[in-house]
C-alpha positions as CSV (number, residue, x, y, z in Angstrom):
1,X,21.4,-7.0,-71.7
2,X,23.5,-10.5,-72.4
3,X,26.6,-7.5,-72.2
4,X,25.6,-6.4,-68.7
5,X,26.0,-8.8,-65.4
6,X,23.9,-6.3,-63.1
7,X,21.1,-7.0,-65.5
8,X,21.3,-10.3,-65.0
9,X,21.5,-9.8,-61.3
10,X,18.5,-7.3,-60.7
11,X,15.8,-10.5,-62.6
12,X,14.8,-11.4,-59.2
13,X,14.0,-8.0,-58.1
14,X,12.1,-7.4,-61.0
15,X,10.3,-10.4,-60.9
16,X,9.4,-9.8,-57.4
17,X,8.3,-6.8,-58.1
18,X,5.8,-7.6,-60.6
19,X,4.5,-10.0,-58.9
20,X,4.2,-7.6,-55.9
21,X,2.3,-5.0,-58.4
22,X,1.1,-6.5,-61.4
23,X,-2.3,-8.4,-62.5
24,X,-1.7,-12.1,-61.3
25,X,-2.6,-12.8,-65.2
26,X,0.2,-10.5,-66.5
27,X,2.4,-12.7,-68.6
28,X,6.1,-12.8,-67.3
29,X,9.2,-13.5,-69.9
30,X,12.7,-13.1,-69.4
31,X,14.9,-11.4,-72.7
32,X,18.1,-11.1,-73.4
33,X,18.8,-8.5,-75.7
34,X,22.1,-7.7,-77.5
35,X,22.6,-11.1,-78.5
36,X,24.3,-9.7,-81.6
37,X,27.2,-8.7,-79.3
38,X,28.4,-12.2,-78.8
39,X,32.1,-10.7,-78.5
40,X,30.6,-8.7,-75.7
41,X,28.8,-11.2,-73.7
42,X,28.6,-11.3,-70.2
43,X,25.7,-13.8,-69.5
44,X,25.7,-17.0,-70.9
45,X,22.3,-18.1,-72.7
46,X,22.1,-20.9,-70.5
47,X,21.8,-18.7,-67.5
48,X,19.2,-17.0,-68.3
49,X,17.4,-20.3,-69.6
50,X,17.9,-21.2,-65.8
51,X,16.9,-18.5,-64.4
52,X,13.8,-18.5,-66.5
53,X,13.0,-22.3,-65.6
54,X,13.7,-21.4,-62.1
55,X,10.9,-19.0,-62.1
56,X,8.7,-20.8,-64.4
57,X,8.8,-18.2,-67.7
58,X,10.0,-18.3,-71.0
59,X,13.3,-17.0,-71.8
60,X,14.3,-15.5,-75.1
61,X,17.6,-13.7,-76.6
62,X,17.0,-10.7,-78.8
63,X,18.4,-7.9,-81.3
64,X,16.9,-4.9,-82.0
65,X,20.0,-3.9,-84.1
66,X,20.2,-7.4,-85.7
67,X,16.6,-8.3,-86.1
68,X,16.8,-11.1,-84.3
69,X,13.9,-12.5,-82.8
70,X,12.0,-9.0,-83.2
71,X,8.5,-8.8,-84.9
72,X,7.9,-5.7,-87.3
């Protein structure tokens, strides 16, 4: 959630615990959804396109209300 810093902050957690968890073949991606909120945002999309590098996985923003980057 681009309108929520703690979201932002828990990644590493979660990516821990997949790794921790999950199949070592699961397929890891970082999203950041609400990107129709722009007036809202909290996280920068170059943020999480670090964080994403960091961690070696793709990173992509999303709407679900906007449609944006969603497959129906």
């Amino acid at each position: 959630d681009i309108t929520n810093e703690k979201t932002f902050d828990d990644i590493v957690k979660w990516l821990r615990n997949i790794d921790e968890h999950a199949n070592e073949d699961v397929e890891k991606m970082i999203l950041g959804n609400k990107c129709d909120m722009e007036e809202k945002r909290v996280v920068s999309k170059e943020r999480g396109e670090a964080i994403a590098r960091e961690h070696g996985i793709r990173f992509m923003e999303t709407s679900a209300k906007s449609n944006i980057n969603i497959d129906r």
